[in-house]
C-alpha positions as MATLAB code, in Angstrom:
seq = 'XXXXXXXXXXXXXXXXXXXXXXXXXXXXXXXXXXXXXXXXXXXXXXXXXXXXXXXXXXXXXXXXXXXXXXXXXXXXXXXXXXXXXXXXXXXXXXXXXXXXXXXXXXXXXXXXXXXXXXXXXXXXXXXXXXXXXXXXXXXXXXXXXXXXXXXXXXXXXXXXXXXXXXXXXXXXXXXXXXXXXXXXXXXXXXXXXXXXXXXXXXXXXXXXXXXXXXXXXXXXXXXXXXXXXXXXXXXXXXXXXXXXXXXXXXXXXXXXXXXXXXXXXXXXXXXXXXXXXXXXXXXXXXXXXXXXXXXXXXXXXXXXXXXXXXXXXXXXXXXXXXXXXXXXXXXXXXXXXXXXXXXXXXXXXXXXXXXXXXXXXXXXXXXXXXXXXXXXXXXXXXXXXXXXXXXXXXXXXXXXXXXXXXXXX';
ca = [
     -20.195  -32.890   13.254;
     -17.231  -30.399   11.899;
     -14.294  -32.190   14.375;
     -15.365  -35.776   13.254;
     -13.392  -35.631    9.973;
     -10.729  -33.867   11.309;
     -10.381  -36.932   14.515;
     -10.375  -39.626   12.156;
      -7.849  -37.897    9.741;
      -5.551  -37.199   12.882;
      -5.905  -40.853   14.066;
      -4.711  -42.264   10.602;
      -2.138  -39.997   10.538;
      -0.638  -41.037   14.408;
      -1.314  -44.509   13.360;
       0.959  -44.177   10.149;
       3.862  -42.229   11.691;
       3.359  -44.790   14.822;
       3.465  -47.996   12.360;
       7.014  -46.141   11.225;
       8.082  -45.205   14.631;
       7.307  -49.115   16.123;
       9.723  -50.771   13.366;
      12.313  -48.015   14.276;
      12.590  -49.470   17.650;
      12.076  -53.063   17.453;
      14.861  -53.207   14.426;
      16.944  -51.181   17.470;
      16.677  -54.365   19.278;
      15.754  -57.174   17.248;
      20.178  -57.513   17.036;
      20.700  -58.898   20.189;
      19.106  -62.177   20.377;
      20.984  -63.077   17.605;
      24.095  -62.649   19.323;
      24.451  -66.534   20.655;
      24.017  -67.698   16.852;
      26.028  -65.490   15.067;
      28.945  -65.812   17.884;
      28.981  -69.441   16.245;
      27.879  -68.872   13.019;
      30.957  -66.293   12.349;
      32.845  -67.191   14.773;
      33.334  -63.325   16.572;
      33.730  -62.199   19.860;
      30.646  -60.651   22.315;
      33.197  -57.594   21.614;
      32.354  -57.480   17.748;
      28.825  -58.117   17.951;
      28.420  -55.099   19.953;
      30.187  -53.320   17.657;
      27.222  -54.209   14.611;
      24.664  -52.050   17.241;
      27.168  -49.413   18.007;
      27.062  -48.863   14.298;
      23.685  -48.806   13.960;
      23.281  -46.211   16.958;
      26.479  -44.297   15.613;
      25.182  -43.497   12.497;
      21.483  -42.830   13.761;
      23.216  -40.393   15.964;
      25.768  -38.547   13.411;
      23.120  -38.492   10.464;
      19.719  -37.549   11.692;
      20.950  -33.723   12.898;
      21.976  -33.403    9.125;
      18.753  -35.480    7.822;
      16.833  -32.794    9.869;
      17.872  -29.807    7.610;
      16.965  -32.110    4.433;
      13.452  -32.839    5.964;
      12.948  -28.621    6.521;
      14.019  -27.728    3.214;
      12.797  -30.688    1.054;
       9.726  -31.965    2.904;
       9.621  -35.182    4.963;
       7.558  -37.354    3.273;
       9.979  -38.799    0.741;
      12.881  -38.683    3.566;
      10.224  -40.966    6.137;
       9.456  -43.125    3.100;
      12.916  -43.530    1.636;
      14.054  -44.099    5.463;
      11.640  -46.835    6.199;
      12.154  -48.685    3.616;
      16.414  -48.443    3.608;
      15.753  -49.326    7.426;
      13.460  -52.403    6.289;
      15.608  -53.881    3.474;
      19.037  -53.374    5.244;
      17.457  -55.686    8.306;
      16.034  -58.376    5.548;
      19.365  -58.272    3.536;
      21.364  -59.324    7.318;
      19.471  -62.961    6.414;
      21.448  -63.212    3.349;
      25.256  -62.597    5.188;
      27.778  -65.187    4.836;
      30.915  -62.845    6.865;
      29.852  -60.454    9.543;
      31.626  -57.318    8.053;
      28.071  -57.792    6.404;
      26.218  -57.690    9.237;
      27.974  -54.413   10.451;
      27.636  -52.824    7.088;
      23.598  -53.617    6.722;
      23.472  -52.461   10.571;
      24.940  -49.146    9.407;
      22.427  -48.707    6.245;
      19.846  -49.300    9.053;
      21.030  -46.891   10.878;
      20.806  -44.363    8.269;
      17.634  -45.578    7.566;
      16.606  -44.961   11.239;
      18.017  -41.191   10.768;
      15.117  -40.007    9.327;
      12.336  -41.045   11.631;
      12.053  -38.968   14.186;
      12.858  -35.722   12.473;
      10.775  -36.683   10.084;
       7.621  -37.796   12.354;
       7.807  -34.851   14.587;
       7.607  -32.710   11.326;
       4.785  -34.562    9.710;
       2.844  -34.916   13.414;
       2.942  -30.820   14.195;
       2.210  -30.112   11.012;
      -0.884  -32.799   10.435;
      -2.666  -33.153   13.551;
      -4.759  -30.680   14.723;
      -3.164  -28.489   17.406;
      -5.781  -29.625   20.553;
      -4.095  -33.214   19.683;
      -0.722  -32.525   19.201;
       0.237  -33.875   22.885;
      -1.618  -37.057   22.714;
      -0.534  -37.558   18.957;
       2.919  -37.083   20.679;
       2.623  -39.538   23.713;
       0.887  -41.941   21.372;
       4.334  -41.671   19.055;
       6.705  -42.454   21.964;
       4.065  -44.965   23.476;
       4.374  -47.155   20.170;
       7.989  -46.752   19.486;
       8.425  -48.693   23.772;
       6.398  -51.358   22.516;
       8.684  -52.088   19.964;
      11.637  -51.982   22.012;
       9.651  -54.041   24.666;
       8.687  -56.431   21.909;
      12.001  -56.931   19.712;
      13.695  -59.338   22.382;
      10.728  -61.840   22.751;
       9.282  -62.240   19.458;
      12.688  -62.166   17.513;
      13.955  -64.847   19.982;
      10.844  -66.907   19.796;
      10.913  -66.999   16.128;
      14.592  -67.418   15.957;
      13.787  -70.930   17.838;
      10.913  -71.547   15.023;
      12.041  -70.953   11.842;
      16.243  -70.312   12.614;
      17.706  -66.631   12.272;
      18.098  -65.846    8.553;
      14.290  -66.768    7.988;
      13.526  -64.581   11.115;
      15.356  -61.450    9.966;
      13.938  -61.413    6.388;
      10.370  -61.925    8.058;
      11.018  -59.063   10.713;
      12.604  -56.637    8.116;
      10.182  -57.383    5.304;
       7.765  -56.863    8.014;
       8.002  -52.771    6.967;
       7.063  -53.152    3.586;
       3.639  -53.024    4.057;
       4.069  -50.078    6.234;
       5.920  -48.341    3.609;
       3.369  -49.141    1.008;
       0.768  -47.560    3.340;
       2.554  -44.485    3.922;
       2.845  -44.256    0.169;
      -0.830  -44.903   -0.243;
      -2.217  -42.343    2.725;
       0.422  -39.572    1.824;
      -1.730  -36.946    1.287;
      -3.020  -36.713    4.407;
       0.747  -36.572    5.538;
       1.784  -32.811    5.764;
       4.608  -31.159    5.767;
       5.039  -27.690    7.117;
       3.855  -25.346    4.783;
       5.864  -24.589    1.673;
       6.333  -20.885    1.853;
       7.479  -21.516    5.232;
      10.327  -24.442    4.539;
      11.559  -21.525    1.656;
      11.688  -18.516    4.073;
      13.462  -21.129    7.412;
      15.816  -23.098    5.088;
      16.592  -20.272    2.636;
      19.572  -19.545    3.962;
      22.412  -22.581    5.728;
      23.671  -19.982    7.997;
      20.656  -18.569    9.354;
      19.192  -22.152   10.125;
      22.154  -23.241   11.943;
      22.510  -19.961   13.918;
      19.236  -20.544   15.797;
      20.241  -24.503   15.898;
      22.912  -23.258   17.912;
      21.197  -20.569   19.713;
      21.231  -20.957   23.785;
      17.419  -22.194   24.425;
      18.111  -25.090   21.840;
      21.709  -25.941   22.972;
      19.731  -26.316   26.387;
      16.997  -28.370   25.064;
      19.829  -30.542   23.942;
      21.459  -30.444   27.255;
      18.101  -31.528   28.838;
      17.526  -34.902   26.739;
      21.545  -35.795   26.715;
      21.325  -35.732   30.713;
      18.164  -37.008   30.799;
      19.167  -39.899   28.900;
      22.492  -40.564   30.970;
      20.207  -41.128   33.435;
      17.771  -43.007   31.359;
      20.680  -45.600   30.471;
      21.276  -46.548   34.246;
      17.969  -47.916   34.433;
      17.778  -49.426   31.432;
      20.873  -51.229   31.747;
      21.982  -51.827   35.134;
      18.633  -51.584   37.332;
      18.808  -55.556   37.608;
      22.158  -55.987   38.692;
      21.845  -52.908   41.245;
      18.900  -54.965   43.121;
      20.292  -57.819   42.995;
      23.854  -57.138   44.100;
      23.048  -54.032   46.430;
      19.592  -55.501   47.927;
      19.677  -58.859   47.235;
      16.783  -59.139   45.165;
      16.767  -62.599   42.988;
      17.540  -62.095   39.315;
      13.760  -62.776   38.760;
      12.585  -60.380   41.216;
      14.786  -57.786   39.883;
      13.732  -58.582   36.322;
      10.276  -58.140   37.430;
      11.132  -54.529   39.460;
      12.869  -53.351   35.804;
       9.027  -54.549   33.960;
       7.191  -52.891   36.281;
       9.210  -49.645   35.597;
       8.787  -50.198   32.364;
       5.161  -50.761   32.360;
       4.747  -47.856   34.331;
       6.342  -45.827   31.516;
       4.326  -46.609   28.926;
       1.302  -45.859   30.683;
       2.767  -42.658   32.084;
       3.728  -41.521   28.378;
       0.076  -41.982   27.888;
      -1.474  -39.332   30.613;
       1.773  -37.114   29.863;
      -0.287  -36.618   26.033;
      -3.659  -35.865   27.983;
      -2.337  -33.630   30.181;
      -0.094  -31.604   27.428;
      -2.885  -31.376   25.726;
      -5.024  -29.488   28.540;
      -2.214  -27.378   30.113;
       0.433  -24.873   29.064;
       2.054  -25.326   32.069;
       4.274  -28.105   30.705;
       7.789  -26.954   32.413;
       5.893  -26.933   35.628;
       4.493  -30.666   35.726;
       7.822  -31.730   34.177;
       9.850  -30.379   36.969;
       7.337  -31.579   40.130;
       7.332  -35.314   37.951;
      11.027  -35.256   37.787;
      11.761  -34.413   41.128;
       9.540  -37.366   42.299;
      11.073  -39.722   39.884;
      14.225  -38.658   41.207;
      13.099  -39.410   45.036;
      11.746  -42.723   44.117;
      14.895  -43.778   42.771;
      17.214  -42.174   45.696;
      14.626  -44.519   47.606;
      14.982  -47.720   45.747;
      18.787  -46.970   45.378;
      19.643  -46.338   49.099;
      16.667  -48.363   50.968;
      16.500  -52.474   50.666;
      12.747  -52.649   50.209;
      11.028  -55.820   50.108;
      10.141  -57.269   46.366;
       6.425  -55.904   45.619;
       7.002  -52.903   47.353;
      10.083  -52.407   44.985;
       7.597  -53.287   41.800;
       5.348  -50.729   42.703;
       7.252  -48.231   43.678;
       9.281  -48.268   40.792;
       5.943  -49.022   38.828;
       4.366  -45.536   40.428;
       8.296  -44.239   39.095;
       7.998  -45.043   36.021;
       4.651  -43.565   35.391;
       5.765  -39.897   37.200;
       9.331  -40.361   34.309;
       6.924  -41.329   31.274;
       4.429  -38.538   32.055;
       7.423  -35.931   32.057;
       8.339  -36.825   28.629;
       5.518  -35.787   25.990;
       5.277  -32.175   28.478;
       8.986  -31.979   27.530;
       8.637  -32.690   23.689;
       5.745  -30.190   23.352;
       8.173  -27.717   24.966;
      11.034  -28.572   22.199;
       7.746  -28.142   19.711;
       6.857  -24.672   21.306;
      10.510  -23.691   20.790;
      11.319  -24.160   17.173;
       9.557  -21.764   14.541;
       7.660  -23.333   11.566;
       9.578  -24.620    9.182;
      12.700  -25.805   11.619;
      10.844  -28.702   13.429;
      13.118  -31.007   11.541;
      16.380  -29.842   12.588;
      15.170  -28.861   16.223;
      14.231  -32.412   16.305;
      17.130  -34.151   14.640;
      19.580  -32.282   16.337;
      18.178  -32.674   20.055;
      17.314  -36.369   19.321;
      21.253  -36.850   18.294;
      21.500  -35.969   22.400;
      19.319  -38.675   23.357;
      21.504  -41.168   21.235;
      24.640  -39.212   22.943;
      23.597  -39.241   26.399;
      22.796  -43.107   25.943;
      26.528  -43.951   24.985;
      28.357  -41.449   27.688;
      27.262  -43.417   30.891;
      27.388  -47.035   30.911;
      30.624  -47.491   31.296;
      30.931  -45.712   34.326;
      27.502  -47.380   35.467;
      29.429  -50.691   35.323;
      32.894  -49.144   37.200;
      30.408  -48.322   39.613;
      28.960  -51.860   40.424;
      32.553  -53.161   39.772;
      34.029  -50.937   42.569;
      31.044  -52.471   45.439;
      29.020  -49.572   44.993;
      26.079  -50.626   43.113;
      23.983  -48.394   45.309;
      24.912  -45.125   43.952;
      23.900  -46.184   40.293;
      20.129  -45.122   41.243;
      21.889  -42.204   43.530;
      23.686  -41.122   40.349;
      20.306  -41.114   37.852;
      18.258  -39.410   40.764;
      20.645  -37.031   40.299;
      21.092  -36.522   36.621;
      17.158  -36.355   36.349;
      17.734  -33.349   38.353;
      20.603  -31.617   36.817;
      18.549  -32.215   33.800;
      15.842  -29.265   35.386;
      18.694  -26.751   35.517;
      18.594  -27.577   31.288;
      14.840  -27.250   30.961;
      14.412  -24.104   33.311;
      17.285  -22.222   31.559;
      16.004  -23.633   27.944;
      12.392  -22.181   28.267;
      13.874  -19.064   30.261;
      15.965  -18.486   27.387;
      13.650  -18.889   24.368;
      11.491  -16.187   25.778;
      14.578  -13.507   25.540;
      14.771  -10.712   22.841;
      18.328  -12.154   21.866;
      16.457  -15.890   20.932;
      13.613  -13.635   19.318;
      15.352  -11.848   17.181;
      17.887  -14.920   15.923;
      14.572  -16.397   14.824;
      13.625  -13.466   13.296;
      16.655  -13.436   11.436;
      16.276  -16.771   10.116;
      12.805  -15.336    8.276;
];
């Protein structure tokens, strides 16, 4: 009778943070459809329009390790709410540009905006869920920020069709404000670490940033840059890789790169339950990794036929998407109360990092006949990436680590 309350407060808290944490994403990729339309509407190069989402990642990337100490000292409450609803207006506003120099601007101011969410999420979640949930409240966060990447392309297209793009971007963007006006309205039941404990970590600049920059978190950062290299050959190239190394059609391929997908998601799902029942999260990480890594050294080097390429890049997928909430849990573990806002920030900023370092040498890759060792390549950043996680958890259980964190008291 006691844990009833205590489920249904947890669930409205992952389904606030995860309403936040959806728009995030699908304003990450609600851009590109637009591209066609504003290539003749302002008459810019496929050059330029890039340029509007490396902005919008750019300052994402540079802001959020700095938003993170804000959140720890301050709280994260008025940061997530202030964030949404720069994020939500600056996408809205975009329907309203007559010169593109507008469009990059409001795609910067959404990218500050989008600073603030996940240092600000992962402080409110550890903090507000109760600590047997904490995985799954974790997996569920990740799960709903993939659906709206996986849903920004279609709908934002489809309505772009419908009702032309300037009606479609102040729908989509004004889309947050009723997810702003319920985080307002449920706030209480969004918590920040306690108090006391944001005035004894943040009380002093230099002591915060020393354990930033201590060795197990400089690893942790290492893990999700490389990780993400990896991440971004997939994401971006997969397609082209089957089609030009294995001759898959364009629409088989598309279908292999789904299937991944797919398998994700639902992988990000049993990665929650099983953080949630084990301690042993650097252990299933690394056995999950190193068959992710297989599968793609597979796919990569061996022309399979289509459905056997869907599912075993489906059954890839799910061993990738189960790694990841064991791995965030782990970041959790590492940071002290109090600093789950920088930890977060900062490390995140190497997700956004790792994303930008590889895809140009992806493409030299495919552009020198060797479209092959793309997959080669990520099977063997996923790898790498262990050395990271090992030497991260190794090192946050040393004196040294122990007594920077002490220091920061």
């Amino acid at each position: 009778m006691l844990r009833l309350p205590a489920f249904g407060r947890d669930f409205r808290v992952i389904a606030l943070i995860g309403s936040g944490h959806f728009l995030s994403h699908y304003y990450g990729l609600c851009l590109p459809p637009m591209f066609i339309v504003w290539q003749k509407e302002f008459g810019v190069s496929f050059a330029e329009l890039g340029l509007a989402l490396a902005l919008m990642s750019a300052t994402t990337a540079v802001v959020q390790s700095p938003v993170g100490f804000l959140i720890d000292r301050y709280g994260a409450r008025r940061f997530l709410i202030g964030g949404t609803l720069v994020m939500t207006l600056s996408i809205s506003a975009m329907g309203f540009a007559t010169a593109f120099w507008q469009i990059a601007l409001l795609a910067m101011l959404s990218g500050l905006g989008n600073s603030v969410i996940h240092p600000a999420d992962y402080a409110i979640l550890s903090a507000s869920v109760s600590p047997e949930r904490i995985g799954r409240s974790f997996s569920l966060h990740t799960f709903v920020g993939n659906v709206g990447f996986a849903a920004a392309p279609p709908v934002t297209a489809a309505l772009t069709l419908l009702i032309g793009w300037r009606q479609t971007l102040l729908l989509v963007g004004l889309m947050g404000i009723p997810v702003v006006l319920s985080i307002v309205w449920q706030s209480r039941i969004l918590l920040d670490p306690k108090a006391e404990q944001r005035r004894r970590r943040s009380g002093g600049f230099r002591e915060s940033t020393r354990f930033l920059f201590s060795r197990s978190i400089l690893l942790f950062f290492g893990f999700f840059m490389v990780s993400s290299m990896a991440g971004a050959g997939i994401q971006s190239w997969l397609i082209t890789v089957l089609h030009q190394a294995h001759g898959l059609s364009l629409e088989s391929a598309s279908s292999a790169l789904t299937g991944y997908m797919i398998g994700t998601m639902a992988g990000i799902l049993i990665g929650g339950w099983v953080a949630d029942r084990t301690d042993k999260h650097l252990s299933f990480v690394i056995v999950l990794t190193v068959l992710g890594s297989v599968v793609m050294l597979l796919v990569g080097l061996v022309g399979l036929p289509q459905f056997v390429t869907v599912a075993v890049l489906f059954a890839g997928g799910i061993m990738i998407g189960a790694s990841r909430t064991p791995r965030d849990v782990m970041v959790k573990d590492a940071a002290p109360p109090g600093e789950i806002g920088k930890v977060f920030g900062f490390i995140s900023s190497g997700l956004s990092l790792g994303g930008a370092i590889m895809p140009v040498f992806y493409g030299f890759l495919i552009d020198s006949g060797r479209p092959q060792l793309v997959l080669v390549l990520v099977a063997g950043l996923w790898l790498f990436s262990l050395l990271f996680a090992g030497s991260a958890r190794a090192s946050g259980r040393r004196p040294p680590v122990a007594a920077a964190t002490a220091a920061a008291d």
